[in-house]
C-alpha positions in Angstrom: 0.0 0.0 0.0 1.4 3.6 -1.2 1.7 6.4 1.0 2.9 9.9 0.3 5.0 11.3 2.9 5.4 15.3 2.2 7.7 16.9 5.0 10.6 19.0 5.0 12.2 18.4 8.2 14.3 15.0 7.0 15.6 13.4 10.5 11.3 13.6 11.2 11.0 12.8 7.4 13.7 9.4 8.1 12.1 8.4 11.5 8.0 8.3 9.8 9.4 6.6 6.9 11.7 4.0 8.3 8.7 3.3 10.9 5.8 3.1 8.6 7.6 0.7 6.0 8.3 -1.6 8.9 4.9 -1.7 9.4 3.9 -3.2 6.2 3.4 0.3 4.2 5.8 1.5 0.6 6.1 5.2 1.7 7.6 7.6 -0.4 8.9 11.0 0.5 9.0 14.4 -0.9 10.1 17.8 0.7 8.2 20.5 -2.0 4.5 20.8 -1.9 4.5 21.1 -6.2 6.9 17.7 -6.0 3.6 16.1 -3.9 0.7 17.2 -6.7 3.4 15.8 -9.2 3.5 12.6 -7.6 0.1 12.8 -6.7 -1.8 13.5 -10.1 -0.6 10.1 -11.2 -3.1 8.5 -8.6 -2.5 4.9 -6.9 -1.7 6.8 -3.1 -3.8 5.3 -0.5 -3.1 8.0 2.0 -0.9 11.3 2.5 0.9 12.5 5.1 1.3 15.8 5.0 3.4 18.8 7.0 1.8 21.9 7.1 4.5 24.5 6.6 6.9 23.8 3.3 9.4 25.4 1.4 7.1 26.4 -1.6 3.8 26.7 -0.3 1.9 25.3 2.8 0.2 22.2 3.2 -3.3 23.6 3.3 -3.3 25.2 -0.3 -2.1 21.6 -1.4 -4.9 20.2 -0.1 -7.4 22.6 -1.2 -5.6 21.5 -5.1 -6.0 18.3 -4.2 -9.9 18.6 -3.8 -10.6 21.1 -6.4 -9.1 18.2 -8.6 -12.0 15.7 -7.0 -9.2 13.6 -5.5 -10.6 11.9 -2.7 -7.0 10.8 -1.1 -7.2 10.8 2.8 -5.2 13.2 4.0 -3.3 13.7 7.6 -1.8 16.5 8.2 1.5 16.9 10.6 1.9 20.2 11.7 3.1 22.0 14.9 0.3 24.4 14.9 -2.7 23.1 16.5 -5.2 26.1 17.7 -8.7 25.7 17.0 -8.5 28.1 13.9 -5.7 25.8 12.2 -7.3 22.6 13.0 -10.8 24.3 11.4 -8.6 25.7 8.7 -7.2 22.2 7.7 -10.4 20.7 7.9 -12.1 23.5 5.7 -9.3 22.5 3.4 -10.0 19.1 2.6 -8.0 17.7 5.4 -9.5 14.0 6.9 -7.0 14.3 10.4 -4.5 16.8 12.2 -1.5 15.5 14.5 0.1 18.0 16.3 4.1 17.6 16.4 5.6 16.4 18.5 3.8 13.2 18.5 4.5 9.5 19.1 4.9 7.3 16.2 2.2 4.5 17.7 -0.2 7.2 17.8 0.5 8.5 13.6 0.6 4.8 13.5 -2.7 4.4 14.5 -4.2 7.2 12.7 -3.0 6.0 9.3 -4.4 2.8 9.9 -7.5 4.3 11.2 -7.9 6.2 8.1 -7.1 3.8 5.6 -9.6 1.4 7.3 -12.4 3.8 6.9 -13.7 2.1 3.9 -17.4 2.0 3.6 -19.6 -1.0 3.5 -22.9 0.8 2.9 -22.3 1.0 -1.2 -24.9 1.5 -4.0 -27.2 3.5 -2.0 -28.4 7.1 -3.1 -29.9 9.1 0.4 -32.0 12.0 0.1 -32.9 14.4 2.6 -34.7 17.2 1.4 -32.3 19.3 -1.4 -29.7 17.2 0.4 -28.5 13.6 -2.2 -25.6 11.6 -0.6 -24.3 9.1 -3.2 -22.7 6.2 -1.6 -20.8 4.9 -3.8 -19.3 7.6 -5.4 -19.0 9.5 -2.1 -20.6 12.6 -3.9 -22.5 15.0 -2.0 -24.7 17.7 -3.7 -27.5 19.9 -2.3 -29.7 21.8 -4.5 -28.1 20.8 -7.5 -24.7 22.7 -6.1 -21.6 20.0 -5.4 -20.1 19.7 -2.2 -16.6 19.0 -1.4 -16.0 17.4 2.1 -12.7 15.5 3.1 -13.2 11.7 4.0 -13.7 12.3 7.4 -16.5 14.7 7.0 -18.1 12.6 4.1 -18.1 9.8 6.9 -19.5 12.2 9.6 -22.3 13.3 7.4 -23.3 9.5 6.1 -23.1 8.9 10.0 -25.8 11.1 10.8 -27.8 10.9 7.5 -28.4 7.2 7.9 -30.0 7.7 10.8 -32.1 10.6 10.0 -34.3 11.5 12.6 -33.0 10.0 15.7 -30.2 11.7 17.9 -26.7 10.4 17.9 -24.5 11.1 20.9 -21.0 13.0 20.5 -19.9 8.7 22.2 -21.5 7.3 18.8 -20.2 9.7 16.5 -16.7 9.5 18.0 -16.9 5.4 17.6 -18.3 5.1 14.6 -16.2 7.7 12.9 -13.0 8.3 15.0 -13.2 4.7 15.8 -12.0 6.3 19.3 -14.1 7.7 22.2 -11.3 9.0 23.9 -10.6 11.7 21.3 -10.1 15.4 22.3 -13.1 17.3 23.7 -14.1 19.3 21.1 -13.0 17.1 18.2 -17.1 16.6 17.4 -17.8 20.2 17.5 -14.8 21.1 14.6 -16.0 18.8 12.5 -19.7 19.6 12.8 -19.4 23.5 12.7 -17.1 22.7 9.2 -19.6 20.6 7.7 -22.7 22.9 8.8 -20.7 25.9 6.7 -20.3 23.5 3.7 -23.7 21.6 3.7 -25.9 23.9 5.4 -24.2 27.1 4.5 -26.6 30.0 3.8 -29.5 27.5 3.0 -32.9 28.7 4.7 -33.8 25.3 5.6 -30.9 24.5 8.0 -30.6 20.3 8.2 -27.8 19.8 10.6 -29.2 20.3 13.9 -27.8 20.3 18.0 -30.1 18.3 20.2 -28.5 20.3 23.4 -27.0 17.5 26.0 -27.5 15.4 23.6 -25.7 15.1 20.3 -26.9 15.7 16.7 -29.3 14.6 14.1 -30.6 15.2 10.9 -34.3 15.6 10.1 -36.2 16.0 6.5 -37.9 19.3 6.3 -41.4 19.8 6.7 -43.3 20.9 4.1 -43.5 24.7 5.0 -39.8 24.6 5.6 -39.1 23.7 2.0 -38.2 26.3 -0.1 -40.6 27.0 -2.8 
C-alpha cells in the first residue's frame, strides 16, 4: 500500500518513513508541496501525510488543489500548529485528520491505519434528505443541484448522521463510529460539525444539521412549509 510522505524536516522525514515501512506500508517522500501534486496527479496513493508548513507553499493550499481536482485521497496532516483556527482551517481545506508535532509514532501509526480502514460497507445507496443527495458509492454530495466538497472524514461524519435521520446520535457514537475512538479530544465533534454545517448547510434557509442540546446531533427532513418553494 502507497503512501505519500510530504515533510521537509528530513531526521522527522527518516524516522516516519523507516517506521511506517516496517509496518507493512511502501512510503515515499518528498520535501516540496509542487513535488507532492506531481507525484500525486498520477493516482495509486492510499493516503498522504502531510506537513503543514513547506518550502514552496503550505500544506493547506495543497490540499485545497487536491480537492478542487475531486481527488478523494485521505489526507493527515502533521503540523506544529494546532489552535482551534488551524485545526478548522485544515479541515475546511479538505483535510480528513490533524496531529500536532511532537507526537508519538504508535499514535500516527494508528491514525494511518485508522484512516485507511475507513472504507465503507454501505455502497450503492443514493440518500436524500430534502435538497440534500448523498451518493454512496461515489462518495458525492450535492445539495440543491450545487456539489459539495468534504474531506473523508467529514463525508463519513455526514453519512453517520444521514443514515439515521431523525434519531439523535450522541457526541460517544459519533466519536466510535467515525474516530473509531471515544477517547478523542473534547471538542474534536464540534470542529468537524461546525465545518460541515458551513459547507452543507451554508446559507441555506432550511438549516438540516441540527444540535439536540445535551444530547448530540441529528438530521431531520424538512417539513413541508420549511421547503423552499
Amino acid at each position: 500500500m502507497r503512501l505519500l510522505l510530504v515533510e521537509d524536516e528530513p531526521d522527522l522525514a527518516a524516522v516516519v518513513q523507516s517506521g511506517l515501512t516496517q509496518s507493512g506500508y511502501s512510503v515515499e517522500w518528498v520535501e516540496r508541496g509542487s513535488d507532492a501534486l506531481e507525484r500525486l496527479s498520477g493516482g495509486g496513493y492510499a493516503l498522504v501525510l502531510l506537513d503543514v508548513m513547506l518550502p514552496d507553499t503550505n500544506g493547506w493550499r495543497v490540499c485545497e488543489t487536491l480537492r478542487r481536482r475531486r481527488d478523494p485521497v485521505p489526507v493527515l496532516m502533521l503540523t506544529a500548529r494546532d489552535s482551534v483556527e488551524d485545526r478548522v482551517h485544515g479541515l475546511e481545506s479538505g483535510a480528513d485528520d490533524y496531529l500536532p508535532k511532537p507526537f508519538d509514532f504508535r499514535e500516527l501509526r494508528a491514525r494511518v491505519r485508522a484512516l485507511l480502514r475507513r472504507e465503507r460497507t454501505n455502497k450503492g445507496r443514493v440518500i436524500e434528505i430534502g435538497d440534500l443527495v448523498i451518493d454512496t458509492e461515489r462518495r458525492q454530495v450535492r445539495r440543491a443541484n450545487r456539489e459539495i466538497s468534504l474531506s473523508q472524514r467529514e463525508y463519513t461524519l455526514l453519512e453517520a448522521l444521514a443514515v439515521r435521520e431523525g434519531t439523535t446520535v450522541s457526541r460517544e457514537m459519533i466519536l466510535e463510529r467515525v474516530w473509531e475512538d471515544t477517547d478523542a479530544a473534547s471538542n474534536t465533534v464540534e470542529v468537524y460539525i461546525s465545518s460541515l454545517r458551513r459547507k452543507v448547510d451554508g446559507d441555506s434557509e432550511v438549516k438540516l444539521i441540527r444540535t439536540v442540546h445535551g444530547q448530540g446531533y441529528r438530521m431531520d427532513r424538512p417539513l413541508p412549509q420549511e421547503t423552499p418553494q
